[in-house]
matplotlib code that plots the C-alpha trace (Angstrom):
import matplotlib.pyplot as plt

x = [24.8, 25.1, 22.3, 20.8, 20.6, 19.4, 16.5, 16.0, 15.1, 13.0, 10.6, 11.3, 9.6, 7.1, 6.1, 5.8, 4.2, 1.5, 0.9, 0.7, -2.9, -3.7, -4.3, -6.3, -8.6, -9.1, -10.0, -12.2, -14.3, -15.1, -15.7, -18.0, -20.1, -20.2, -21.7, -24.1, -25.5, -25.1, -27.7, -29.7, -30.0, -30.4, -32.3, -30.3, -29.5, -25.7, -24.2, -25.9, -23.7, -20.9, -21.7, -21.8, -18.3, -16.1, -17.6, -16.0, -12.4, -12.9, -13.6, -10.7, -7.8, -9.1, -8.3, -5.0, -4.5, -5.6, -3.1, -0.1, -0.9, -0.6, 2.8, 4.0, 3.2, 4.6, 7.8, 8.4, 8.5, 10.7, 13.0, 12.5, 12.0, 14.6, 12.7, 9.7, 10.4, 11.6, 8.9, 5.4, 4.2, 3.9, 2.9, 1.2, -2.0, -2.1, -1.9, -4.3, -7.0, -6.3, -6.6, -9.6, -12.0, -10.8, -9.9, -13.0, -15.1, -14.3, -14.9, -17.5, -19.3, -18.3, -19.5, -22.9, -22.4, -22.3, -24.7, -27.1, -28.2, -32.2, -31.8, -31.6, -33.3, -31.6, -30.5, -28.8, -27.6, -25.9, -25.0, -22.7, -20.3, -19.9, -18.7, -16.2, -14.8, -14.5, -12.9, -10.3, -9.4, -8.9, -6.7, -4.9, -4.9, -3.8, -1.0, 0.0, 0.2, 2.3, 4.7, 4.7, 6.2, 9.4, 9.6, 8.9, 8.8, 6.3, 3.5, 6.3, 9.2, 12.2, 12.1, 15.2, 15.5, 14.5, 15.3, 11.8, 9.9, 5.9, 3.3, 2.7, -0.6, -2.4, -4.3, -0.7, 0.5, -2.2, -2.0, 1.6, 2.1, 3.8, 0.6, -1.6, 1.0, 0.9, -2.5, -3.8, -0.9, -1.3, -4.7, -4.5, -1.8, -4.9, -7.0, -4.2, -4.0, -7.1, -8.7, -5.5, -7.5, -10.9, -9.3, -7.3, -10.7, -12.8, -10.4, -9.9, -13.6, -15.0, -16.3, -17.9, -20.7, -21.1, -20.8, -17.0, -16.8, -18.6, -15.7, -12.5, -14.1, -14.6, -11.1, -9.0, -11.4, -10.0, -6.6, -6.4, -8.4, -5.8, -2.5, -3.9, -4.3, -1.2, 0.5, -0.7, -0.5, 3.0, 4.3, 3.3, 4.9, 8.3, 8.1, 7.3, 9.9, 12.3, 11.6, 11.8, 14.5, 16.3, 18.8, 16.0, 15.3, 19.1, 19.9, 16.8, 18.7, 22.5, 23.1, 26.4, 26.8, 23.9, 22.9, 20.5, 18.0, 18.8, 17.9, 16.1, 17.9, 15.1, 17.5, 21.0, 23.9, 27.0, 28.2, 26.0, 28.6, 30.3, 30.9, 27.6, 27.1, 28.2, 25.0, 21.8, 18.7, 17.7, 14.8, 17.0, 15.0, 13.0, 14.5, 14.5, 10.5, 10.0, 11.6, 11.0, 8.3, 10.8, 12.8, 15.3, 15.6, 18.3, 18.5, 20.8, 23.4, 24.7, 28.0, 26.3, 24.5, 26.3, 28.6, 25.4, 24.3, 27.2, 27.9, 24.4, 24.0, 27.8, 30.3, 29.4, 27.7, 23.7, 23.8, 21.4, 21.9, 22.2, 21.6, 18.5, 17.2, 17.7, 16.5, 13.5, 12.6, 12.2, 10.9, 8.0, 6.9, 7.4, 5.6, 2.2, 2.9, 3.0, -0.3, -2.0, -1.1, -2.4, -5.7, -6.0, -5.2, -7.8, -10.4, -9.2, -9.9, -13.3, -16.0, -18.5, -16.4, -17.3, -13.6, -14.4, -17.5, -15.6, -12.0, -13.6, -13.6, -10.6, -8.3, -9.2, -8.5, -5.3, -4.3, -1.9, -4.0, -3.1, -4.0, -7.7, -10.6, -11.8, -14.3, -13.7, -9.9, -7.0, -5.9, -2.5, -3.9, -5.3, -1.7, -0.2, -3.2, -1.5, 0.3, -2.5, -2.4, 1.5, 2.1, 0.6, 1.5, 5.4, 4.8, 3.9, 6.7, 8.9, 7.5, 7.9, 11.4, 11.9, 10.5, 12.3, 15.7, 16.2, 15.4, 18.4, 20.3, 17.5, 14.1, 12.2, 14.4, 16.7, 16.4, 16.9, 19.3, 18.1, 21.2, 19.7, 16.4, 17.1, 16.3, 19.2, 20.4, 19.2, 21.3, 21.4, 20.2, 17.1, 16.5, 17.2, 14.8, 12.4, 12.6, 12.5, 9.3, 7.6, 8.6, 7.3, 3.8, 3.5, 4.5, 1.7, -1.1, 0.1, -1.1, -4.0, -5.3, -4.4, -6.2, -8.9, -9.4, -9.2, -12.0, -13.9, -13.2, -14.4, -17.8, -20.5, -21.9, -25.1, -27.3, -28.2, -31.9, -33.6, -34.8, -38.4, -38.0, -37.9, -35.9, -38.4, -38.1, -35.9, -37.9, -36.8, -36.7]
y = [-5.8, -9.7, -11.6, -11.5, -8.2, -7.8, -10.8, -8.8, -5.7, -7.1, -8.7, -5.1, -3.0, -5.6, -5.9, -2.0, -1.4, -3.9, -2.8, 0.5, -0.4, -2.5, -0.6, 1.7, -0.6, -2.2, 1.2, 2.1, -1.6, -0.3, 2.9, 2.1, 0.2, 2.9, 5.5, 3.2, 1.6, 5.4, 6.2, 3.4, 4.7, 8.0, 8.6, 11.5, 11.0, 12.8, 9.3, 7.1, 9.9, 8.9, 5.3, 4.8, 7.1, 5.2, 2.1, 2.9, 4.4, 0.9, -1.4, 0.6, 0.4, -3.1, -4.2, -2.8, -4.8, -8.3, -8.1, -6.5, -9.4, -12.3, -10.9, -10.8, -14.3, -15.5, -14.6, -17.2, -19.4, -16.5, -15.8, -18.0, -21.1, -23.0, -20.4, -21.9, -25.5, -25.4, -22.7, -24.2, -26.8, -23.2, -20.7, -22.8, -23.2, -19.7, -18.6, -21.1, -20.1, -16.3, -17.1, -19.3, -18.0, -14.5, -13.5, -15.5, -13.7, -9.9, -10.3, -12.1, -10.2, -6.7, -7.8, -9.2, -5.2, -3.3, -4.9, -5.5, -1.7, -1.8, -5.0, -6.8, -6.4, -3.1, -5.0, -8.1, -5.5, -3.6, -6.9, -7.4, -4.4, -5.4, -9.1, -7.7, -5.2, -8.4, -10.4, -7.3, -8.0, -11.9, -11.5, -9.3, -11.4, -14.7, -13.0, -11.3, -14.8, -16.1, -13.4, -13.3, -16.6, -15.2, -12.9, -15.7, -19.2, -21.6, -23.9, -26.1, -29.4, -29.9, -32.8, -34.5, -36.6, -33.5, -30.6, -28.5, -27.2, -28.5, -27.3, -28.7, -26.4, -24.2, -23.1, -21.8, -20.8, -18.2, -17.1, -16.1, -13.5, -11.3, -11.4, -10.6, -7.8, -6.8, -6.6, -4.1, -1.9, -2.9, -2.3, 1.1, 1.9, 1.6, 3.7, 6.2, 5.4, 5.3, 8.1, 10.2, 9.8, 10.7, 13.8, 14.8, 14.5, 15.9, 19.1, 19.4, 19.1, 20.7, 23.7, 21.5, 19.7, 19.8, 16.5, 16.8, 18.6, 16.0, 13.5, 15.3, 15.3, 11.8, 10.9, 13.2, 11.7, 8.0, 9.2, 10.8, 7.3, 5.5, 7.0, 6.3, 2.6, 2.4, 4.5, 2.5, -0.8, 0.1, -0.1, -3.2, -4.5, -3.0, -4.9, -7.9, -7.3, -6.3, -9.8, -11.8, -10.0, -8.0, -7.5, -5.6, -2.8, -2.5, -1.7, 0.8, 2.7, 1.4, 0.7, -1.3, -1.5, -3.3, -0.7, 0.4, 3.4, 3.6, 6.9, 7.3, 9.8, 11.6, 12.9, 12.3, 13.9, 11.3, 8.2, 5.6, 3.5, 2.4, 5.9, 8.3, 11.0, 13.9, 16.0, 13.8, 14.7, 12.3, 11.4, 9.6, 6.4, 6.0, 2.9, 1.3, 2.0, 1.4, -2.4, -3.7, -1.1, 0.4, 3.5, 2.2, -1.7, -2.8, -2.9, -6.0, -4.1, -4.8, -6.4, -8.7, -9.8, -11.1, -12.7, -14.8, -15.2, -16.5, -18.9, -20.3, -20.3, -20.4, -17.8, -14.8, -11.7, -11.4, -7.5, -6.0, -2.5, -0.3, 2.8, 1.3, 0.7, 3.1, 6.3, 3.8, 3.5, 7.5, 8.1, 6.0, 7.8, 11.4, 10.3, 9.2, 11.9, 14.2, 13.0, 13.1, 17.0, 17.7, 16.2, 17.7, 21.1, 20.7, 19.7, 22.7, 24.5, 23.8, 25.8, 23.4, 21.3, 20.8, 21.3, 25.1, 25.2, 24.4, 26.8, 30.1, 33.1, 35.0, 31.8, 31.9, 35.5, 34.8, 32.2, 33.6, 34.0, 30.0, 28.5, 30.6, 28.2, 30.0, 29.5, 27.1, 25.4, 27.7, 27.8, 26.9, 23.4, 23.0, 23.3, 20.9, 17.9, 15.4, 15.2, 13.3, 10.4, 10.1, 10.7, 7.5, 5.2, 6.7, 5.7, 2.6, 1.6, 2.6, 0.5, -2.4, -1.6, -1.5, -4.9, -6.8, -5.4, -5.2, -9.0, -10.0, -11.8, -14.5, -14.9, -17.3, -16.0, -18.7, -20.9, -19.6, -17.2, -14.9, -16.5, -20.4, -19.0, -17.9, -19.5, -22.0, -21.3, -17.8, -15.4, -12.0, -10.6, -12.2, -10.9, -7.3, -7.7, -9.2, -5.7, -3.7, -5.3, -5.7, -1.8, -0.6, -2.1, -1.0, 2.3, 2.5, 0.8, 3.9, 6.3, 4.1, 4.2, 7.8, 8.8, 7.0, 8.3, 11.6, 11.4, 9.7, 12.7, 15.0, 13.6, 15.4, 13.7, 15.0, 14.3, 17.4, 18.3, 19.0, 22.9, 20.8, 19.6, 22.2, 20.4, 20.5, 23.0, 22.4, 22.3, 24.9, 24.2]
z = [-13.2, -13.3, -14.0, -10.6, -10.2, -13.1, -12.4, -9.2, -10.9, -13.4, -10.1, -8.6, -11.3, -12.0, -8.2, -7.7, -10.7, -9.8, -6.3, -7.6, -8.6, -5.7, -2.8, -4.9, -5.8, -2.5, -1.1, -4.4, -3.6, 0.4, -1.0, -3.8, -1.7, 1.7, -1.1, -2.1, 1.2, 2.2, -0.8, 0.4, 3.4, 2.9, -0.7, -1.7, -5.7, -4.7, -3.2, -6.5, -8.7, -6.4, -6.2, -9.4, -10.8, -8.1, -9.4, -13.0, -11.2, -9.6, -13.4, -14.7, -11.7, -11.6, -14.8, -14.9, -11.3, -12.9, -15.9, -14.2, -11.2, -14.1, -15.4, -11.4, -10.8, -14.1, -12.7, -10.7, -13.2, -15.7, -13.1, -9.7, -10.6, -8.4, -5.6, -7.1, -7.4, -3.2, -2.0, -4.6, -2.0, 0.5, -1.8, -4.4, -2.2, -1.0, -5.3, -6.1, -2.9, -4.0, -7.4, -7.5, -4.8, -3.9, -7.8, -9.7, -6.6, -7.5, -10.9, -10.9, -8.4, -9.8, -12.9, -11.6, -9.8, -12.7, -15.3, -12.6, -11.9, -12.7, -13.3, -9.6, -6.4, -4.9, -1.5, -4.1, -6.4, -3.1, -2.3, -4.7, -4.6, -0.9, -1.9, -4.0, -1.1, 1.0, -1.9, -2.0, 1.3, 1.5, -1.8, -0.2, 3.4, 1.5, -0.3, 2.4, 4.7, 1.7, 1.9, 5.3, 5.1, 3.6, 6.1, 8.8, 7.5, 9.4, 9.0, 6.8, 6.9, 4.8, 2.3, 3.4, 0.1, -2.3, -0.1, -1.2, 1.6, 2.0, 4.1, 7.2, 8.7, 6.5, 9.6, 10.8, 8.0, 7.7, 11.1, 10.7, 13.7, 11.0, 8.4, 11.7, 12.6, 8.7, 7.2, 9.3, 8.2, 5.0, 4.5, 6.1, 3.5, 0.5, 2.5, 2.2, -1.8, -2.5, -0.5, -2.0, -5.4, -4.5, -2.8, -5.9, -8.5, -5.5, -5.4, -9.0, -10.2, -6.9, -8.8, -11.3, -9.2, -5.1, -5.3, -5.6, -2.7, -0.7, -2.7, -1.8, 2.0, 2.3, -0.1, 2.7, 5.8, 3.9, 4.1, 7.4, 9.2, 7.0, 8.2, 11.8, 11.3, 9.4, 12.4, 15.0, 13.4, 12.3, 15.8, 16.5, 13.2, 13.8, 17.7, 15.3, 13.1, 15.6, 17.1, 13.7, 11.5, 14.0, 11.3, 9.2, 12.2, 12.8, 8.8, 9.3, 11.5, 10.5, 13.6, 13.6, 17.6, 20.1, 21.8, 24.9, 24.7, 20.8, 19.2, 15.8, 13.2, 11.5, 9.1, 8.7, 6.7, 6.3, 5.8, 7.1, 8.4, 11.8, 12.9, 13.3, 10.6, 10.8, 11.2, 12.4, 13.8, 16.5, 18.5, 22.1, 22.9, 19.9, 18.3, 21.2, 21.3, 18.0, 18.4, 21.9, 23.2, 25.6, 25.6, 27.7, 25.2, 23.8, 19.7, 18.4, 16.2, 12.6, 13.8, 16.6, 14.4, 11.3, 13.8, 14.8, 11.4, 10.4, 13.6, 12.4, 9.0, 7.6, 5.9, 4.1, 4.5, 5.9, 6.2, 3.8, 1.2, 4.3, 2.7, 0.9, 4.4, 5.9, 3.7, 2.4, 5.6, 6.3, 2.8, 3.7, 6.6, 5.4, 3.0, 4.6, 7.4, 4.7, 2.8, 6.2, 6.6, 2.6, 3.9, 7.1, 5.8, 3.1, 5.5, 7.5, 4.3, 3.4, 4.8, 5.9, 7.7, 11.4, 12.2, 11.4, 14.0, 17.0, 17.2, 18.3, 16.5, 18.2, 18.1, 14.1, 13.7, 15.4, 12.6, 9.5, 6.8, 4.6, 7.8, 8.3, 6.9, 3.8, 1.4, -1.4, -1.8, -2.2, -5.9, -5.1, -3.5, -6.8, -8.1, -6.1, -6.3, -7.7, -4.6, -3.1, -4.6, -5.1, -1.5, -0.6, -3.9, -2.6, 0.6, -0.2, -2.6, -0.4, 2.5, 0.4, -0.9, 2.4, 3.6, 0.7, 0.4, 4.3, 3.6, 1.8, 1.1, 2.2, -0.1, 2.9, 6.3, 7.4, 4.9, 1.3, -0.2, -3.3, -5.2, -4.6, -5.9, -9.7, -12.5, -13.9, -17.8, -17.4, -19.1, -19.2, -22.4, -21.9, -18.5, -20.5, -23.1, -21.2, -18.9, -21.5, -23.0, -19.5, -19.2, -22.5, -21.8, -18.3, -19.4, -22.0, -19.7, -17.5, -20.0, -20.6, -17.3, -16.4, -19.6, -18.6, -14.8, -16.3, -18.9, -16.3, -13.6, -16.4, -16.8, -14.8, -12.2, -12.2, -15.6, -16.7, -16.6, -20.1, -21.0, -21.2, -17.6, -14.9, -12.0, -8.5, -6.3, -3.4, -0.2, 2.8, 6.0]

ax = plt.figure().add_subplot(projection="3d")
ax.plot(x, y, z, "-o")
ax.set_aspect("equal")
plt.show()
């Protein structure tokens, strides 16, 4: 690997890392504070308990977000800064809004949340939690609109004199039609995450406290709302990106030839080249859906395509890691499709669920006997838990391997190449050891914070009641 590659892998494992925590914690904020206007509403001590332990998942995924997101944007400046010195005038005003109003604002805020229980008004002290869920999403809006501009540059002018880019509308800049097409998919993606980790504890420590139980329902409910938004809004991105990066849905598919009524290979055995695999499993129409909202469109293929490129931009080659594309691309949505069936089955699963209320009897005894609701989860769910939240952080990743790679060679579309971007003088050995430092730490805040959700998941949520204090009787109805 030259030193590019190597630069690129360095931002790679940095990025994913980092985003590992972030869509956790934006769904941990909304949560937090839907227990506790919940408990406000309703009096019932079970959503404070619950208020107040996603609070501390939230302080502690938090954390780990802020210091993994100040290595991230430190490299620009490590590795990008000929990217940096021709994209600032853009992206410095979307870093310095997300840094000084949305950032300051969630920490602020969340700290104001958690010294402030018995200490402000309970309406202020609510208050609080839901500023910070708000500040979660504008971070992740304004960095989203900045990288949306990579995707889709607009809102800017060429220097003629200097050649950098500067902003020319910060109104359009932020109402990019791929950052409108985008958050909503985005932000359904941290439901996913999120919820995926209030199912996991809820299942794990559901015989510990009924308040668990009522956890893992609303952590699978989260998922399950999540993949539907991220579903639906992911159609209309792939129409968006179809009409932006047409390149980007063609190396999702390798699709070399433009074709009408394109079909969509769910799975594929062979070379993903010019001729079609060997074995593939494909839906007829589908890509042609999925791009132009039509099963009977026409998808722009690979080879149309770099011909165009290269008629417009000059020599070389614009087609992206093919492969990458195209199994990231399928990884991501068997993925979420498949932490959307763990959550449906486990609401299935659970007793008091209302789905159980409404299948009659005979269709139930009809059922094999995994799929009958039963009381309690299944102990080999409880085996397989951690699949909650990895299903989503996978999906995820992947989604955003996806998005970046299926960008190349360009780092802002059109109008500059990941090669013009690095960082001049830098050699290789550096880029090395700055990896393997940046991958010894993350590793070890890893452990940190896993250790930490753990002990946290461990504590009871209920304070036990004294032997001197009989608990009152519960009134029956």
């Amino acid at each position: 690997m030259d030193v590019l590659d190597l630069t690129r892998l360095q931002f790679a494992v940095v990025t994913i890392y980092h985003y590992l925590f972030v869509p956790v914690s934006i769904c941990l904020s909304a949560t937090a504070a839907g227990f506790q206007l919940t408990w406000m509403r309703t009096g019932r001590d079970k959503y404070l308990h619950l208020t107040k332990f996603t609070g501390k998942l939230l302080i502690v995924t938090f954390a780990v977000g802020v210091v993994t997101g100040l290595v991230q944007e430190f490299q620009f400046g490590l590795g990008w800064s000929a990217f940096a010195r021709f994209y600032g005038d853009v992206f410095g005003p979307t870093l310095a809004i997300e840094g000084m109003l949305a950032f300051f604002l969630e920490a602020t805020f969340l700290a104001l949340w958690y010294f402030g229980w018995d200490r402000l008004p309970r309406r202020i002290h609510a208050a609080t939690i839901v500023v910070v869920a708000v500040g979660t999403l504008l971070s992740a809006y304004i960095i989203l609109a900045a990288n949306s501009f990579m995707q889709n540059p607009v809102a800017y002018a060429l220097d003629p004199e200097t050649g950098r880019a500067h902003l020319t509308s910060f109104t359009d800049l932020m109402t990019n039609e791929v950052v409108l097409a985008a958050f909503p998919h985005t932000m359904g993606g941290a439901a996913m995450a999120g919820g995926g980790l209030l199912m996991a504890i809820g299942i794990w420590r559901a015989s510990a406290d009924t308040a668990f139980r009522t956890l893992s329902r609303v952590g699978a409910w989260t998922v399950l709302i999540g993949g539907a938004v991220t579903a639906i809004s992911g159609d209309h991105l792939g129409k968006v990106m179809t009409a932006v990066q047409p390149m980007k849905m063609a190396a999702a598919e390798a699709l070399y030839e433009t074709t009408t009524s394109a079909p969509f290979s769910v799975f594929a055995i062979g070379e993903l080249g010019h001729d079609r695999p060997f074995f593939s499993i494909e839906i007829p129409g589908l890509l042609s859906f999925l791009g132009t909202g039509s099963f009977s469109g026409t998808v722009q293929g690979i080879d149309d395509l770099q011909a165009s490129y290269t008629a417009l931009y000059g020599p070389g080659s614009y087609v992206p890691m093919i492969p990458v594309a195209f199994w990231t691309f399928r990884l991501m949505m068997g993925a979420g499709i498949l932490a959307m069936a763990l959550a449906a089955f486990h609401l299935w699963r659970m007793e008091d669920t209302r789905w159980n209320r409404v299948v009659p009897g005979a269709l139930t005894r009809l059922l094999p006997g995994f799929l009958k609701p039963a009381l309690g989860t299944p102990a080999w769910l409880r085996r397989f838990v951690l699949l909650a939240p990895v299903l989503p952080a996978a999906a995820n990743t992947f989604g955003w391997i996806f998005t970046e790679t299926a960008r190349q060679p360009w780092l802002a579309f059109g109008i500059s190449k990941v090669s013009d971007g690095i960082s001049p003088g830098l050699t290789s050995p550096e880029v090395i050891a700055s990896l393997a430092g940046f991958t010894l730490v993350y590793g070890l805040l890893a452990i940190v914070w896993y250790r930490l959700v753990v002990h946290l998941s461990r504590q009871p949520l209920t304070p036990s009641v004294s032997s001197s204090e009989e608990p009152e009787p519960v009134p029956s109805y």
